[in-house]
N, C-alpha and C positions, 0 to 999 in steps of 0.2 A: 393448370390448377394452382401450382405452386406458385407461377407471376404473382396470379390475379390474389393469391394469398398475400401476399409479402405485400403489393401494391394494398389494399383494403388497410394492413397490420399500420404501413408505415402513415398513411392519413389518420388512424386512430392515436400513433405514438408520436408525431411528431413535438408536442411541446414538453413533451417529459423525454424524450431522446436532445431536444435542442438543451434544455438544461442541465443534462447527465452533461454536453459537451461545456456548456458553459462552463460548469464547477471544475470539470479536468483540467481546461484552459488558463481559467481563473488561477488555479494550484499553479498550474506550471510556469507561469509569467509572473503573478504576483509578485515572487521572490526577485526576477528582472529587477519590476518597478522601483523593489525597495533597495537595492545592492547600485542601481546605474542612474537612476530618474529621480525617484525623490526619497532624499537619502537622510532626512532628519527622524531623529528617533519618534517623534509624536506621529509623522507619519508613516512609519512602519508599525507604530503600536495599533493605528485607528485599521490600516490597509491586513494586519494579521487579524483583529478582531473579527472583520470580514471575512475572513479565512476560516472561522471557528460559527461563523452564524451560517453562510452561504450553502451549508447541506442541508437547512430547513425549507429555505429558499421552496420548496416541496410544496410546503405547507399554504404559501403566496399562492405560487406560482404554476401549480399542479393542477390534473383534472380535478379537481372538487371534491376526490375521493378518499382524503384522510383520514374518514371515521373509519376505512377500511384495518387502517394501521391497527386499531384498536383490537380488531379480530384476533386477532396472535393474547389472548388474557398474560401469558406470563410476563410480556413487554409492557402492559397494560399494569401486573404490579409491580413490578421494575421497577416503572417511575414512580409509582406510589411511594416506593422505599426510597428512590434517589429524593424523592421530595423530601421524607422523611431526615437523610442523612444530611441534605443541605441544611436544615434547621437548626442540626446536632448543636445543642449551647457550646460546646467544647471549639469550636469552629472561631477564625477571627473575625470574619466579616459572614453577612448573607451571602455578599458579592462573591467569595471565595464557594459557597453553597449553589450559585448562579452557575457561575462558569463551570462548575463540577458537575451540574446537571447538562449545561452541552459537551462537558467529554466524553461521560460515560454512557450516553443515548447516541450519537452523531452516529455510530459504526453499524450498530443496528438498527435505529432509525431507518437508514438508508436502504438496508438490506428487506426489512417488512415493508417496507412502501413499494420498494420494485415488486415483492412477491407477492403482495396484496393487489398490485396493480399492475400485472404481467403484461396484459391485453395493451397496455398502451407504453410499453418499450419495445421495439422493433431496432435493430441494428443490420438489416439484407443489405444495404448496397451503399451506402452512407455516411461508412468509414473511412474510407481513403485517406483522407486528412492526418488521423491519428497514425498511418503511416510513415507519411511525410514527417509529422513534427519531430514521430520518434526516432528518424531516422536524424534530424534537425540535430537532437539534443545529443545524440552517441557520435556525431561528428565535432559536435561543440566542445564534448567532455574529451576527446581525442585530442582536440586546441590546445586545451587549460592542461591537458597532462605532461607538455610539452613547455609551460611556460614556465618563468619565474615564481615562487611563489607569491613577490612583491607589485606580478600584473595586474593591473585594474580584473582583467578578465577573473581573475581567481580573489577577488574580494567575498567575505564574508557581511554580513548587514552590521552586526556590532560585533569588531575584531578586538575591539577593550573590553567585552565582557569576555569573549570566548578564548581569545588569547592568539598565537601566531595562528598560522595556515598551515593546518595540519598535511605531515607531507608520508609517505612510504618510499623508501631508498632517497634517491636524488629526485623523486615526481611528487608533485603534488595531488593530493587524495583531492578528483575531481567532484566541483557539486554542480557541471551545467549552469541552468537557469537558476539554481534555487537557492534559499539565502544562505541554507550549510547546508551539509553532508548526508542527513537526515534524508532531506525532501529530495533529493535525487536516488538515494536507496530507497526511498517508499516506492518512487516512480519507476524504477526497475523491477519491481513485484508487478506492479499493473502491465509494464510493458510482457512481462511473463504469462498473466495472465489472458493477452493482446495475442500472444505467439499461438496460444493453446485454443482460441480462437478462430485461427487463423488456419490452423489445420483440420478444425473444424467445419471450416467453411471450405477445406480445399484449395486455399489459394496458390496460386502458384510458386514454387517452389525456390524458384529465384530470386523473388519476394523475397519468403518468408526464413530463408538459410540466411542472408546475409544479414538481417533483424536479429535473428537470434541470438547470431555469434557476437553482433556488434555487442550486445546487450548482456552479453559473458564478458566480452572485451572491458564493459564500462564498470561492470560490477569488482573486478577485479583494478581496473583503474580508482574505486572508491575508498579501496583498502579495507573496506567492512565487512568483517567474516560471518555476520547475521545473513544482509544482503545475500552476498555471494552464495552459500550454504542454501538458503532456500530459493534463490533464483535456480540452481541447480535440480534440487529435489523437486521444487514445483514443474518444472520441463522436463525432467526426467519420467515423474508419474504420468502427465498429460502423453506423451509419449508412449509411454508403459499400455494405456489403458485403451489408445488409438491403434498399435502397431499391428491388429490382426486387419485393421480397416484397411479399403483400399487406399485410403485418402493420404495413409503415409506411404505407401507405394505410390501413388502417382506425383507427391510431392518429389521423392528419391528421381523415380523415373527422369521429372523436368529437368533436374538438377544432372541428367548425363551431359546433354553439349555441354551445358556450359563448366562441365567438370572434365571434362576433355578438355576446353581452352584454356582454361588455366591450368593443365598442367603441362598442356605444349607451350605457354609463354614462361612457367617454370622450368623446362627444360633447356629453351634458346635461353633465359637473362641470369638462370639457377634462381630466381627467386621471384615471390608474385608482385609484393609492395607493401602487404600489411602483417607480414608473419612476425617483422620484427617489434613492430608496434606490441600486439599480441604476448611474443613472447616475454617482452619485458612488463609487461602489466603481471603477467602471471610470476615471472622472478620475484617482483617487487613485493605482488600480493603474499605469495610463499615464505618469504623470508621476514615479512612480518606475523606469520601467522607461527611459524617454528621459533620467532623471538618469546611472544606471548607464550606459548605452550611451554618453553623453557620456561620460564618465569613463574608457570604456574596457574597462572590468567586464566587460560579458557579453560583448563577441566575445573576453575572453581564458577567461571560463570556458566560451565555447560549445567551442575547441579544447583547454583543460587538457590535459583525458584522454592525447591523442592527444600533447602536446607534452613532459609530464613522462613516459610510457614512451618517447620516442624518446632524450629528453635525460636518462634517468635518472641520478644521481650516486650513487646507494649502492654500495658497498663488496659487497655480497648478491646481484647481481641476479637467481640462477640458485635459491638454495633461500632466502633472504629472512634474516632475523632470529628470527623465533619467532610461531606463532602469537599474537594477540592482544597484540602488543607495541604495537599503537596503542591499544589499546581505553581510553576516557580513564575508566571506572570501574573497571577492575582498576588505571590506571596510579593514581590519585586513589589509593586505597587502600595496595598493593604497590610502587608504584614506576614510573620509568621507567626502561626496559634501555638502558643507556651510548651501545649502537649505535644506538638511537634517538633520542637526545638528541645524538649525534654528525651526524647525517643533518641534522636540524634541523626545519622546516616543512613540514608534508604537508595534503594539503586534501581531491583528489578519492579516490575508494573505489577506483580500481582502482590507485592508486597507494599505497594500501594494501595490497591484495594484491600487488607485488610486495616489500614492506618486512616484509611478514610471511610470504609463503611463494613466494616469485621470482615468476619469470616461470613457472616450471611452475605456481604456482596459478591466474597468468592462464588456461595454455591449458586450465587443467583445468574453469574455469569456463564458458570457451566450450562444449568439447566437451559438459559434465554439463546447458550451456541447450540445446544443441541436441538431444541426448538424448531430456532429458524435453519441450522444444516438440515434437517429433516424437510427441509420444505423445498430444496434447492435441487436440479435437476442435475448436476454436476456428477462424473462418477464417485461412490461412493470413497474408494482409496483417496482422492484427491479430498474429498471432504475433510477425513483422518488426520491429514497430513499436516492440511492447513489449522483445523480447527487446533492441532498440538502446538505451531507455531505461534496461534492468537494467543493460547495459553501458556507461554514460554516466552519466545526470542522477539514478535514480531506486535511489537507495542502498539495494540488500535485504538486506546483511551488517550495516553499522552503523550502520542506524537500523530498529531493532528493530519501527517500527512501523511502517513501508514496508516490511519482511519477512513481517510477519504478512496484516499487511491487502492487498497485492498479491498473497500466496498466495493468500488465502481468495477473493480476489475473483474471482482464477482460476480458485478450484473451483468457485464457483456459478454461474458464466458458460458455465466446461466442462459442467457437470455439462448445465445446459439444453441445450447444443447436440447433446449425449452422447444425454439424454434422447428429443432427438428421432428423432436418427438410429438409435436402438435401436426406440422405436415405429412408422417410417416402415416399417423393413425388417419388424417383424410382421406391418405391415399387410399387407405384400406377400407375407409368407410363408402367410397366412394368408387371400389374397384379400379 
């Protein structure tokens, strides 16, 4: 019953699962393109704008079932208001109003389309691939931690806007494939995501242990205590909310020979080959993170959020300035609007949205998360968790690749738990 399920599911889903794969792909290599292959700024600007359109790609390239999207009304006035905000006169260009309607829709876009159009995402047997790559990139980023900072392999896309190559102790803060820093801690959410799937689905254990830890390994190779912090909690709760199942027991279980052999080739060499890598990712990570806390840093960016809406000083705080008046690639190009340059220094995302579209974008962003959490089959704690992250630490509007890759991570996370609660209740309708 359950084949002949999965087989029916995956001919229904195939071209909305082959494009879920494209747009992951796309994210992960792009930055390649633009950092080893073609390396002029016109062609990074034209290859990232890509990068910013290719989640609608939906809207092409989809079953035909977009007006579904519409279903969800509060997304529906969403964008009435982002229309609204891109118009804002206070704004420098429309263009700035354009680009600010694909930030602030891309993250949920993404999310109502798959949960509008459930029946045609399927992920049973499929995956493999995203295995491999991720295993690709935690080897690559193992590379680059090891290298000079001045290796080709460790080039950033524009090192004269960004400045040198960001390093923790003597290693350099890895970014993989991607053009910075940014796009490979996004990609380490998903791959988290990927993990919680993955136990999900029961995979085997040998698999899914060395992915994991790689994937701690890399987070702390990043130097990014956003990253790290919710790569941890997000696998920590998936974990949490699985551990009465058999499915983390049989994963532990698989995991005995081959925990037996490494610890009899630890006991003939004293040591296995990767602990020291490891250990020094985590010294590195630690001692930058005990620098900042001295300093004061992170207890003031643990409460930003929470300190610059209380204390806000704009002039806007009820309908903001204009969509995408922060966004710094339309500003780089177009300009920055007066009222923004008037305001001064802004840091965290929600204090972006209220500079670009009040405090009404704030509550709208609440209501439109809790909206579509409520539609999502994921455990409830893990909703919590994450939904505090979107609203805090873990930017889905302006950093394009924590919008993409937390969606997507979402759908295939949903999608298994979706998967199963649709084949439990056959089972049951079906004796």
């Amino acid at each position: 019953m359950t084949d002949l399920i999965n087989k029916l599911d995956q001919k229904k889903t195939s071209k909305e699962v082959r494009l879920f794969y494209f747009i992951v792909y796309f994210t992960i290599f792009s930055g390649a393109i633009r950092k080893w292959v073609v390396t002029s700024e016109l062609a990074g600007n034209i290859i990232f704008l890509i990068q910013l359109i290719i989640p609608y790609l939906y809207i092409l390239l989809g079953s035909n079932k977009l007006n579904r999207v519409f279903n969800n009304r509060v997304f529906a006035f969403y964008l009435i208001y982002l229309i609204i905000c891109a118009v804002n006169p206070k704004n420098q260009t429309i263009y700035h109003g354009l680009f600010g309607i694909l930030l602030h829709s891309c993250f949920w876009f993404l999310l109502i389309y798959y949960i509008e159009n459930r029946e045609y995402f399927s992920f049973h047997s499929n995956y493999s691939h995203l295995l491999f790559v991720g295993g690709f990139l935690i080897a690559f980023s193992s590379v680059q931690y090891f290298l000079p900072p001045e290796n080709i392999l460790n080039k950033y896309v524009n090192e004269k806007a960004v400045g040198n190559i960001a390093t923790v102790g003597d290693n350099v803060r890895v970014t993989a494939t991607f053009s910075y820093i940014s796009g490979y801690t996004a990609y380490l959410l998903f791959h988290a995501f990927i993990m919680g799937a993955l136990i999900k689905r029961n995979v085997k254990g040998y698999v899914l242990i060395p992915l994991f830890l790689g994937g701690l390994i890399s987070a702390f190779m990043t130097g990014s205590r956003g990253c790290t912090y919710s790569y941890i909690l997000i696998s920590a709760v998936m974990l949490l909310v699985e551990v009465r199942s058999d499915k983390i027991k049989s994963v532990f279980l698989q995991m005995l020979i081959p925990g037996i052999i490494v610890f009899l080739i630890f006991l003939i060499n004293g040591k296995v080959g990767f602990e020291d890598t490891a250990t020094l990712a985590f010294k590195n990570f630690n001692e930058r993170r005990k620098d900042l806390d001295k300093q004061g840093e992170e207890k003031e960016r643990l409460f930003s959020d929470v300190n610059q809406l209380l204390e806000f000083r704009g002039k806007y705080p009820i309908y903001g300035m204009g969509l995408g008046a922060t966004y710094q690639g339309a500003n780089a190009i177009y300009g920055t609007s007066m009222y923004v340059q008037e305001y001064g220094g802004y840091e965290t995302e929600v204090t972006r949205y209220v500079l670009e579209g009040g405090f009404i974008l704030v509550i709208f962003k609440m209501v439109i998360l809790f909206s579509v959490f409520s539609q999502l089959y994921i455990p409830t704690l893990l909703k919590i968790l994450v939904g505090i992250l979107i609203m805090t630490f873990d930017a889905v509007v302006f950093s394009v690749y924590n919008s993409i890759f937390i969606s997507l991570g979402l759908i295939f996370l949903d999608s298994c738990y979706y998967s199963t609660s649709t084949t439990n209740k056959l089972k049951s309708y079906f004796g």
